[in-house]
C-alpha positions in Angstrom: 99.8 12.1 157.3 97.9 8.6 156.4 96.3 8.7 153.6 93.5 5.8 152.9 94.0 3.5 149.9 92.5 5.0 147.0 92.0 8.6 147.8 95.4 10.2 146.3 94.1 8.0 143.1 90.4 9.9 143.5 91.6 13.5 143.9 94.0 12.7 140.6 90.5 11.7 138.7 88.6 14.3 140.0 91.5 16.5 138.6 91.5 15.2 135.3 87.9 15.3 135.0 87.2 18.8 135.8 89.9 19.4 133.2 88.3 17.4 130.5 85.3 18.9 131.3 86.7 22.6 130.6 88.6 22.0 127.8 86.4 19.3 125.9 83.3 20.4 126.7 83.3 24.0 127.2 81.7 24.1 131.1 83.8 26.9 133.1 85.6 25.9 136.2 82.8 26.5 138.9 80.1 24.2 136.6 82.7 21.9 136.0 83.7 21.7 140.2 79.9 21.1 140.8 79.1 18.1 137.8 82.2 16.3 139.8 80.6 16.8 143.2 77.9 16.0 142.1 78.7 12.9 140.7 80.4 12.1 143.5 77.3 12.3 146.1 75.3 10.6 143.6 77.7 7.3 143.9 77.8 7.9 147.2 74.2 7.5 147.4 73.9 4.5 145.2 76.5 2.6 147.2 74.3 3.2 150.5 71.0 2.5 148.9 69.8 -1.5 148.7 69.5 -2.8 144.9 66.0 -4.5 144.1 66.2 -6.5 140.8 63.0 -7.4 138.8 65.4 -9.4 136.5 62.0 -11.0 134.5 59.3 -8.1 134.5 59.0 -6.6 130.7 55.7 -4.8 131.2 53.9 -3.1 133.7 50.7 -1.4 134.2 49.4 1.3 136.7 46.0 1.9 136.3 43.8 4.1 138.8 45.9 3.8 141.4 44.8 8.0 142.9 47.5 7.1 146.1 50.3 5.8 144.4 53.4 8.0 145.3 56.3 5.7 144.4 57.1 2.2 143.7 59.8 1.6 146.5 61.2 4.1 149.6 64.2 5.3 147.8 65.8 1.8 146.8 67.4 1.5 143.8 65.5 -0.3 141.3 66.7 -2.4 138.4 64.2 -3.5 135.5 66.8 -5.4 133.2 64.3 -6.9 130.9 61.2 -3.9 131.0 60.2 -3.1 127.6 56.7 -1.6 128.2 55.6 0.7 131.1 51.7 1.6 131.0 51.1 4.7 133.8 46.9 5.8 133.4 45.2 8.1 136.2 47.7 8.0 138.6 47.7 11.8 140.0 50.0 11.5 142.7 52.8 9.4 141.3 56.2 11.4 142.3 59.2 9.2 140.7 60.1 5.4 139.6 63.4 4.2 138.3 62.1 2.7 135.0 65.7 1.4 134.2 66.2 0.9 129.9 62.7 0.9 128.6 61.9 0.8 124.8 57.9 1.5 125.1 56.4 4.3 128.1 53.3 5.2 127.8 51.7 8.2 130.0 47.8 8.5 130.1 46.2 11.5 132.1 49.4 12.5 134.2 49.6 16.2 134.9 53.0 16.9 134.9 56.0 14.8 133.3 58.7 16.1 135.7 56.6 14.6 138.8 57.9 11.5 137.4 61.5 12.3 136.4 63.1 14.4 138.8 64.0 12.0 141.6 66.5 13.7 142.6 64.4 17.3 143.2 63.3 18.8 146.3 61.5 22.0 147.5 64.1 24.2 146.4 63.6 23.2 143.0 60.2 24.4 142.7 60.0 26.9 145.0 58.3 30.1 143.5 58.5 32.7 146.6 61.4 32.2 148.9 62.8 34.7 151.9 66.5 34.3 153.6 65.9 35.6 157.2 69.6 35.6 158.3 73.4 34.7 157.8 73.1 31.4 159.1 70.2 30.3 157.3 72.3 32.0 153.6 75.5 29.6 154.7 73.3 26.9 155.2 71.3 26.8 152.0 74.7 28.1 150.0 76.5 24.7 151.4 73.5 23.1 150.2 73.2 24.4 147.4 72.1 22.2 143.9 72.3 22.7 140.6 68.4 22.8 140.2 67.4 24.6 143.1 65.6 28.3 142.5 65.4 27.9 139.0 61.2 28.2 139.3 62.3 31.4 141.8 59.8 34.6 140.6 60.3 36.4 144.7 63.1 36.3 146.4 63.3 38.5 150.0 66.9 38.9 152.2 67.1 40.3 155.6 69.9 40.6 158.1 72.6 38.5 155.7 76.1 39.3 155.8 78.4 39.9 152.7 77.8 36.1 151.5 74.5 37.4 149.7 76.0 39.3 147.0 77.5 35.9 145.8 73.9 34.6 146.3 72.6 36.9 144.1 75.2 36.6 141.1 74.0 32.4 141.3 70.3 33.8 141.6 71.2 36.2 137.9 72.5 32.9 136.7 70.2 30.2 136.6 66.8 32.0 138.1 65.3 33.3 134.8 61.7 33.8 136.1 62.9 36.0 139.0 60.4 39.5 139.5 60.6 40.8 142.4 64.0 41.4 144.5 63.8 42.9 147.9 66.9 43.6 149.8 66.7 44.8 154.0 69.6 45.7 156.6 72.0 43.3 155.0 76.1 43.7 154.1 77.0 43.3 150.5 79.9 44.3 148.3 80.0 47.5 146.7 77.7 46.9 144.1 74.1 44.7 144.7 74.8 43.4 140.9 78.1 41.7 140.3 79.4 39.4 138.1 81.4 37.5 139.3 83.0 34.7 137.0 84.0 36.9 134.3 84.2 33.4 131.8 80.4 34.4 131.8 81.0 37.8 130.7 79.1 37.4 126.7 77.7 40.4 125.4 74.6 38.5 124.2 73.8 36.9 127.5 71.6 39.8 129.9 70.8 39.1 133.5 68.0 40.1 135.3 65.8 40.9 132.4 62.2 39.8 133.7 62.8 41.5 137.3 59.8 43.9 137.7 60.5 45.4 141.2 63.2 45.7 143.3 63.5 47.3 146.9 66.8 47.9 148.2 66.6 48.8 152.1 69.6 49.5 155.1 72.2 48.3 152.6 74.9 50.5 153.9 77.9 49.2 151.8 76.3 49.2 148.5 77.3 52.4 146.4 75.7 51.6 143.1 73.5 48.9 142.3 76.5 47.6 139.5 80.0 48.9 138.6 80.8 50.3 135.4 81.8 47.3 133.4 79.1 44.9 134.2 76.4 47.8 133.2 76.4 46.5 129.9 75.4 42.9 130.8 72.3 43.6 132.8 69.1 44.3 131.3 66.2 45.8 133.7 64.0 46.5 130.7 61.0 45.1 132.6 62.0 47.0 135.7 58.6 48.9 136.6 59.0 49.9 140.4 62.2 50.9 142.4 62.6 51.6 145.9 65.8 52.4 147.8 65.8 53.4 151.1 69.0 54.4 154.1 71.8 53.3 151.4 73.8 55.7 152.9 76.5 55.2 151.0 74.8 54.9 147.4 76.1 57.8 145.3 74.6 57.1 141.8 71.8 55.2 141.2 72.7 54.5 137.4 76.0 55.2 135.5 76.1 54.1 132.5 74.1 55.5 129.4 73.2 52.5 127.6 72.6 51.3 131.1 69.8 53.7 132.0 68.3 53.8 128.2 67.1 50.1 128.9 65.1 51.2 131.9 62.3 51.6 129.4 59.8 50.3 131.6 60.4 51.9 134.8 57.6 53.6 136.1 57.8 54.3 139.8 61.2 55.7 141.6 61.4 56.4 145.3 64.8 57.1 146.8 64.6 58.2 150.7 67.0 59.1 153.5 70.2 58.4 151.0 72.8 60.3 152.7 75.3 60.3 149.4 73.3 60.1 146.4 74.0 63.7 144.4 72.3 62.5 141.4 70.2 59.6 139.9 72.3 59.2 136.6 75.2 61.0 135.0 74.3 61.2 131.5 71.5 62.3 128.5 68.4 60.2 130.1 65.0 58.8 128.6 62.4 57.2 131.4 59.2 56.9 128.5 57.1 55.0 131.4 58.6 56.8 134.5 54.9 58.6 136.0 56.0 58.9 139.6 59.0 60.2 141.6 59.9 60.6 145.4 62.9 62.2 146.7 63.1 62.3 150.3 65.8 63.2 153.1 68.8 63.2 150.3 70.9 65.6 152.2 73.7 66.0 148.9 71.0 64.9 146.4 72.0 68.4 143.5 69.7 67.2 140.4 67.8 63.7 138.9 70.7 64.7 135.9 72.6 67.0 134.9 71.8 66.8 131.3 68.5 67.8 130.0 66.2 64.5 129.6 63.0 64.0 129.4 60.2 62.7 131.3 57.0 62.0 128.6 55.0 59.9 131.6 55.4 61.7 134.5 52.5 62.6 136.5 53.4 63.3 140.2 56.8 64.7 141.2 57.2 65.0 145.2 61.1 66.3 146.5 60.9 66.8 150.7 64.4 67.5 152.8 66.8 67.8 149.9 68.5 71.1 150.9 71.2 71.1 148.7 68.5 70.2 145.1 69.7 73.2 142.4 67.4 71.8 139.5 65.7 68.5 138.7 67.6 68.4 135.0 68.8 72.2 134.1 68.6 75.9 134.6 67.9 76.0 138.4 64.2 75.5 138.3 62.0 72.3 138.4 59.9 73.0 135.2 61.6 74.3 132.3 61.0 74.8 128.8 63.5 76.3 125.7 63.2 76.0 122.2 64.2 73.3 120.7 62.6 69.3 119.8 62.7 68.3 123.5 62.2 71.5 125.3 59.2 70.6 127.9 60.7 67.7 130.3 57.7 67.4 132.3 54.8 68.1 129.5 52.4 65.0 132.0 52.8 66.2 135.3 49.9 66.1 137.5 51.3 67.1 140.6 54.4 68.7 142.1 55.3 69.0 146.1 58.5 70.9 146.8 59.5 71.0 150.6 62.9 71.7 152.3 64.4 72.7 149.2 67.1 75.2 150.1 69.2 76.9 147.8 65.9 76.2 144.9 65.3 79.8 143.1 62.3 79.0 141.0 59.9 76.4 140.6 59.6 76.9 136.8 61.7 79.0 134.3 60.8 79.0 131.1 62.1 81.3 127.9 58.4 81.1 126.4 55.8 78.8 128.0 54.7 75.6 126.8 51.6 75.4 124.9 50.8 72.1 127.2 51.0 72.1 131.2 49.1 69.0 132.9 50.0 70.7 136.3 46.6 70.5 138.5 48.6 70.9 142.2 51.9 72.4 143.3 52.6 72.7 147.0 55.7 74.4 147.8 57.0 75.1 151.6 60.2 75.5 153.6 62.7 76.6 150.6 64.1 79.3 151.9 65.9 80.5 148.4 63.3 80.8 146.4 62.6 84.0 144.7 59.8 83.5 142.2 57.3 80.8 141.3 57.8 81.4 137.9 60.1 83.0 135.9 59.4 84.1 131.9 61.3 85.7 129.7 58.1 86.5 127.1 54.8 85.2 127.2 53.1 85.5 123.8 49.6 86.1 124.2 47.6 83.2 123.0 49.3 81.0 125.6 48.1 80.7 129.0 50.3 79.9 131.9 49.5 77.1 134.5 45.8 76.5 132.6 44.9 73.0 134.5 46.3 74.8 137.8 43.3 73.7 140.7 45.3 74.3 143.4 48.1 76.2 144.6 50.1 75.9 148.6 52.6 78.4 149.2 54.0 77.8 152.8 57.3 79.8 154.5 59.2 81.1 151.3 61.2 84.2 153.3 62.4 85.4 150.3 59.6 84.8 147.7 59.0 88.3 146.2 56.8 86.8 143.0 54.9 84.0 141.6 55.4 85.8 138.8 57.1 88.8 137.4 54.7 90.2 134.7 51.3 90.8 135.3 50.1 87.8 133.1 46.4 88.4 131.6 46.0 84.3 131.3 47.7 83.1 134.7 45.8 79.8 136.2 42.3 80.9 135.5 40.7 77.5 136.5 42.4 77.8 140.2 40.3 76.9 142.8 42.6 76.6 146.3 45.2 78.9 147.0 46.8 79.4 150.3 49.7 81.9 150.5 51.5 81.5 154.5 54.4 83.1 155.6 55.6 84.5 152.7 57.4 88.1 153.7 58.8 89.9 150.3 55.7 89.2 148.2 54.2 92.8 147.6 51.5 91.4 145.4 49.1 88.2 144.6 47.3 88.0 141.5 43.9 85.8 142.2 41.6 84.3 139.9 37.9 84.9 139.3 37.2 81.0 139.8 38.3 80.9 143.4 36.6 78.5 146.2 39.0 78.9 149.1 41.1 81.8 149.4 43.7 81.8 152.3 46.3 84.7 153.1 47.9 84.5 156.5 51.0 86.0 157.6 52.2 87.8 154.7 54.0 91.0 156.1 54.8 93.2 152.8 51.8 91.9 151.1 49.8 95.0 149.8 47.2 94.0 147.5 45.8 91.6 145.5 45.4 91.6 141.5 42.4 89.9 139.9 43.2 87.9 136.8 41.1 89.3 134.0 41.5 89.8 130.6 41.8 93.9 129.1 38.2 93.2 127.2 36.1 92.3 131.2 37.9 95.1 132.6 35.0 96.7 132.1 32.5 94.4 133.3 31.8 93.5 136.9 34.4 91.4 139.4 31.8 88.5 140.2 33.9 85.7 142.6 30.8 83.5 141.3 32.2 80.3 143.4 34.2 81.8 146.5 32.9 80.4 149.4 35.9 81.2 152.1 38.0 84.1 153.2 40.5 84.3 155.4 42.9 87.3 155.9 45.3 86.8 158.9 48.3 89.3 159.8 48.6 91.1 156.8 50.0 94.4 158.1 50.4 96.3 155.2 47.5 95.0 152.9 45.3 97.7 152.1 42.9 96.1 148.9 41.8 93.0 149.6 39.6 93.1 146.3 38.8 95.5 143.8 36.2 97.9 143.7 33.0 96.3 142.6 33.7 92.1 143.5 30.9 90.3 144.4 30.7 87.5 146.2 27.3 85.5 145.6 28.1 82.4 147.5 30.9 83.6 149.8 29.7 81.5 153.4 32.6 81.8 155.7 34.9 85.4 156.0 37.6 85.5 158.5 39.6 89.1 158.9 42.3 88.9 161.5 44.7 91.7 162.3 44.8 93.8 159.3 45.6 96.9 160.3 45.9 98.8 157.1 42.8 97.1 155.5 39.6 99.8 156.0 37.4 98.4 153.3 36.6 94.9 152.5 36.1 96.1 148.8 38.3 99.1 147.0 35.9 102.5 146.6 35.6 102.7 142.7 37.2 105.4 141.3 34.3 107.7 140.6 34.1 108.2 144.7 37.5 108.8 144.6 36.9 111.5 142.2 34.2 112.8 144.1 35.9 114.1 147.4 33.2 116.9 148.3 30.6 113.9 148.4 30.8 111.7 151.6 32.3 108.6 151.5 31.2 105.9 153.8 33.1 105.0 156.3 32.0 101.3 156.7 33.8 98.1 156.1 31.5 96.9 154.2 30.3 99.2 151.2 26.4 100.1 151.0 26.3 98.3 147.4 27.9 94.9 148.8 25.5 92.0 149.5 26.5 89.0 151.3 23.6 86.7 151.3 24.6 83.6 151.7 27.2 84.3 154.4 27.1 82.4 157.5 30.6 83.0 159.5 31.8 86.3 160.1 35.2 87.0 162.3 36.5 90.4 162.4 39.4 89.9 165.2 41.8 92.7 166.4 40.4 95.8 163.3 40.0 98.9 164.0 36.8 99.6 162.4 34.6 102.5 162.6 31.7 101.1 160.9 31.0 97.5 159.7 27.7 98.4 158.0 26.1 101.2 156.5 22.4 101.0 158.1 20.5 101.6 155.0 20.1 98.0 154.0 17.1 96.1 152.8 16.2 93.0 155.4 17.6 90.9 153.4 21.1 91.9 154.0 23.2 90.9 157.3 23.8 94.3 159.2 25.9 95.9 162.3 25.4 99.4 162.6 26.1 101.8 165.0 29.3 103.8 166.8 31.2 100.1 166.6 34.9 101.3 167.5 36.9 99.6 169.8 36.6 102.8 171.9 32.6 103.1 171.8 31.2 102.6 175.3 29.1 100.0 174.7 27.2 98.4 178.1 23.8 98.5 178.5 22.7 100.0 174.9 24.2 97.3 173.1 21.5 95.7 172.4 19.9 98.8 170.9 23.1 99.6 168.5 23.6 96.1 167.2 20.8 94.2 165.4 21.4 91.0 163.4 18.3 91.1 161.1 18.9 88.5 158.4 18.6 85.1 158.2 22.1 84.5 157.0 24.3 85.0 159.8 25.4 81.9 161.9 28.4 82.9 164.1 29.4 86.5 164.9 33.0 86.4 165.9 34.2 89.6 168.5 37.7 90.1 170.0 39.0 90.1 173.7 40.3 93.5 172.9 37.1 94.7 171.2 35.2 93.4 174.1 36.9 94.5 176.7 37.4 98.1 175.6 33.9 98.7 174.5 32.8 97.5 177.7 30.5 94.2 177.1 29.7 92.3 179.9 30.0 88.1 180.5 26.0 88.5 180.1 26.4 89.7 176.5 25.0 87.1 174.7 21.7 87.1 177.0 21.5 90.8 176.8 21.7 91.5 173.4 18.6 91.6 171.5 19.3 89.6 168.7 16.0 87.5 167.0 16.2 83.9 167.2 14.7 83.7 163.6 17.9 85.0 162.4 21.2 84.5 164.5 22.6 80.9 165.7 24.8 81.5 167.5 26.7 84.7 168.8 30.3 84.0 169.6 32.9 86.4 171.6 36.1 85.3 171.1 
């Protein structure tokens, strides 16, 4: 092979000099490989550029010169005898090549580098910076200078191949303002953090300490975000917000103790559609910032950790599609609490949404409760295991359970037989929602007195509810001061719907679907129990109940006698009258029904009641029902 003169006598210097750069003056061999290149393009450059000498210039002055870029095109400049250099109000001056001066003087410039980096381009300032491909990465790694992205605070990947994870080991190098990291459908190693020259291995140097958010998405190789060695020589502790999303192949988030106790700013976690992540961290675990967690479509995701930790910050809490979830930290339950210094994990939380949970048993368990619970919403559906809301072992009497509680979803539990298994005296007595749906073991419901919106469908063992009240009101009378809606669908075997004596002051809308063994809205008291000889009404609605402020009324598929009893002031809403789904109601009807108060909006009749009592398509213009007092008649 021909060599040209001088090159076997180059490669020998450049040799030497990466040597003697190593050894003499500490570089490792990548920096010293680059200072050679480096050099080398820089002759290059100077042999191809055109000297201009100024051999007799010692001083010059710019002076208000607002469009003065540069002195020359890119020329090399040579001032051998400059001693003074006088720059004043020139904003837009970029570079000079001042040669050996022994007096500068700089009046109203903005920025010093403007002047001095002649050898700078975009990439050396560039704040915010995206690489849209594999070709683009190649090309801007081949590219690559020693100044380039170390202004970098954003920096965005998509659709890169493996060559990125070496991108991002130079970016944890030299790119100390770096934020925000966002990762999408690219290849990478095995781990998205990796050092890779280990010469730079020093326990005192920490990369990535001022990233704030990262977002990790379609990374399919990655299983970690760094191996178990290089844990100790990254530092997220301004990490605030992390996002990972179809890593299938990601199985824990964090390893490494002292790696995960420096995530002391983290506060927002949401890991989706992860198909081998089983936990978030394998060890004792501290998030003091942490205040919101999602957890969706993690099909082997089995707990956040398996030893206790706790979570001081944590306000919302939402787990969808993780059928295999046991716990979030211990004991088979999402909220626990045990005696001991750090017994309540999850003392801030706000709100909690549990959905396709599997094989979870209960949403709390606790040995006594905690004296603080933040808990204002908790929505659980579609977990299919669960067998009580809460469990306690003792519940001392000055503490009350669930206290903030405003509103409770329970949606297709199969096997819920509890929300809890004591009949607690102080059990979420500010509630104001609850909706209990498909839930077929639960025999009974205790309910509140604070109630707005009460909804009970589908609930086929359910057989009564138990009003919350304290041994000391027993006595006094069941006033539902703020219920407004009722609605009781398919409830086969419930026969109280609320105790004898419940009134309802500002109860608007009541909806009573197919509840066969229901015969009285209200419970008789137990004094007309007593008293069998007298005759008890047979009406839905007891003589003493008022409804005044009702304006919705469905009673669909009951078979009621009597909705009303007819001695009622005008005042009240009344149906009276033979009003059985056998009664052969036609012509009369109008007679035996009257509508008389100025409450009742919509009157809601079945198909079945309506066809078997015999009421004509012209019912609504036959009935003689006052226009001061009925909107609208409905027969549904």
């Amino acid at each position: 092979m021909f060599l040209f003169p001088g090159w076997k006598r180059r490669g020998v210097w450049k040799h030497n000099t990466e040597r003697l750069l190593q050894r003499k003056f500490g570089f490792n061999e990548e920096a010293a490989v680059n200072i050679v290149e480096l050099h080398s393009k820089l002759l290059f450059a100077k042999e191809e550029t055109i000297v201009i000498e100024n051999p007799e210039a010692n001083q010059l002055l710019f002076e208000s010169l607002p469009s003065l870029r540069k002195y020359s095109s890119g020329d090399i400049i040579e001032w051998p005898s400059l001693k003074k250099v006088t720059v004043n109000d020139c904003p837009n001056i970029i570079k000079f090549g001042f040669g050996r001066t022994k007096s500068l003087t700089l009046e109203n410039q903005a920025s010093l580098t403007d002047i001095f980096e002649s050898w700078d381009d975009e990439f050396s300032t560039i704040v915010e910076y995206e690489i849209g491909d594999t070709q683009e990465l190649h090309k801007r790694m081949h590219n690559l200078r020693p100044s380039h992205f170390t202004n970098l605070v954003v920096f965005r990947a998509k659709n890169c191949d493996e060559k990125l994870t070496e991108f991002i080991y130079i970016l944890m190098k030299r790119s100390k303002k770096l934020r925000v990291i966002e990762i999408q459908h690219c290849k990478t190693s095995r781990y998205l953090f990796e050092i890779l020259d280990h010469t730079y291995k020093d326990k005192k140097l920490k990369y990535l300490r001022g990233v704030k958010e990262l977002k990790v998405i379609e990374v399919n190789q990655m299983v970690s975000l760094c191996n178990w060695f290089d844990a100790n020589y990254l530092d997220f502790k301004s990490l605030e917000i992390v996002h990972l999303k179809c890593c299938h192949s990601i199985q824990v988030l964090f390893y490494e103790k002292s790696f995960s106790s420096r995530l002391s700013e983290l506060k927002e976690l949401k890991l989706e559609a992860c198909e081998d992540l089983e936990q978030v961290v394998y060890s004792s675990v501290s998030f003091p910032r942490l205040s919101k967690v999602e957890l969706k479509s993690l099909s082997k995701f089995m707990r956040f950790s398996e030893i206790h930790g706790n979570f001081y910050s944590l306000k919302t809490l939402i787990i969808e599609e993780c059928p295999c979830l046991e716990e979030f930290t211990i004991n088979q339950a999402i909220l626990v609490h045990f005696d001991g210094p750090t017994n309540n994990n999850l003392p801030e939380l706000d709100e909690l949404r549990l959905d396709g949970c599997d094989v979870l048993l209960y949403v709390a368990s606790f040995e006594t409760p905690p004296e603080k619970m933040e808990l204002k919403k908790l929505f659980v559906s579609n977990c299919y295991a669960l067998k009580m809301v809460i469990m306690v072992k003792e519940i001392p009497n000055s503490i009350e359970l669930l206290p903030q509680l405003d509103e409770l979803i329970l949606i297709n539990l199969p096997n819920l037989t509890h929300i809890i298994d004591k009949e607690c005296v102080r059990l979420y007595q500010n509630l104001h929602t609850l909706q209990v749906d498909r839930c077929g073991f639960l025999h009974w419901l205790p309910i509140p007195l604070t109630l707005i919106n009460m909804k009970i469908l589908d609930c086929d063992s359910l057989q009564k509810t138990v009003v919350i009240r304290e041994e000391k009101e027993e006595k006094e009378k069941v006033i539902f001061s703020q219920l407004r809606e009722v609605t009781l669908q398919n409830l086969r075997n419930l026969y109280t719907a609320f105790p004898s004596g419940s009134e309802f002051p500002s109860l608007e809308i009541l909806k009573i679907t197919n509840c066969p063994s229901l015969m009285t809205f209200v419970e008789e008291s137990n004094e007309l129990k007593e008293h069998k000889e007298q005759t008890i009404s047979r009406c839905f609605f007891p003589n003493s109940l008022s409804l005044e402020k009702l304006k919705v009324l469905h009673i669909i598929d009951q078979d009621i006698k009597e909705l009303w009893h007819y001695c009622l002031s005008s005042e009240s809403f009344c149906i009276s009258g033979g009003f059985t789904k056998t009664a052969g109601i036609s012509r009369g009807f109008a007679k035996i029904v009257s509508i008389s108060g100025g409450f009742i909006k919509t009157v809601g009749i079945s198909d079945s009641f309506a066809k078997t009592a015999g009421i004509s398509g012209g019912f609504a213009k036959t009935a003689d029902i006052s226009g001061r007092f009925a909107k609208t008649v409905v027969v549904v």
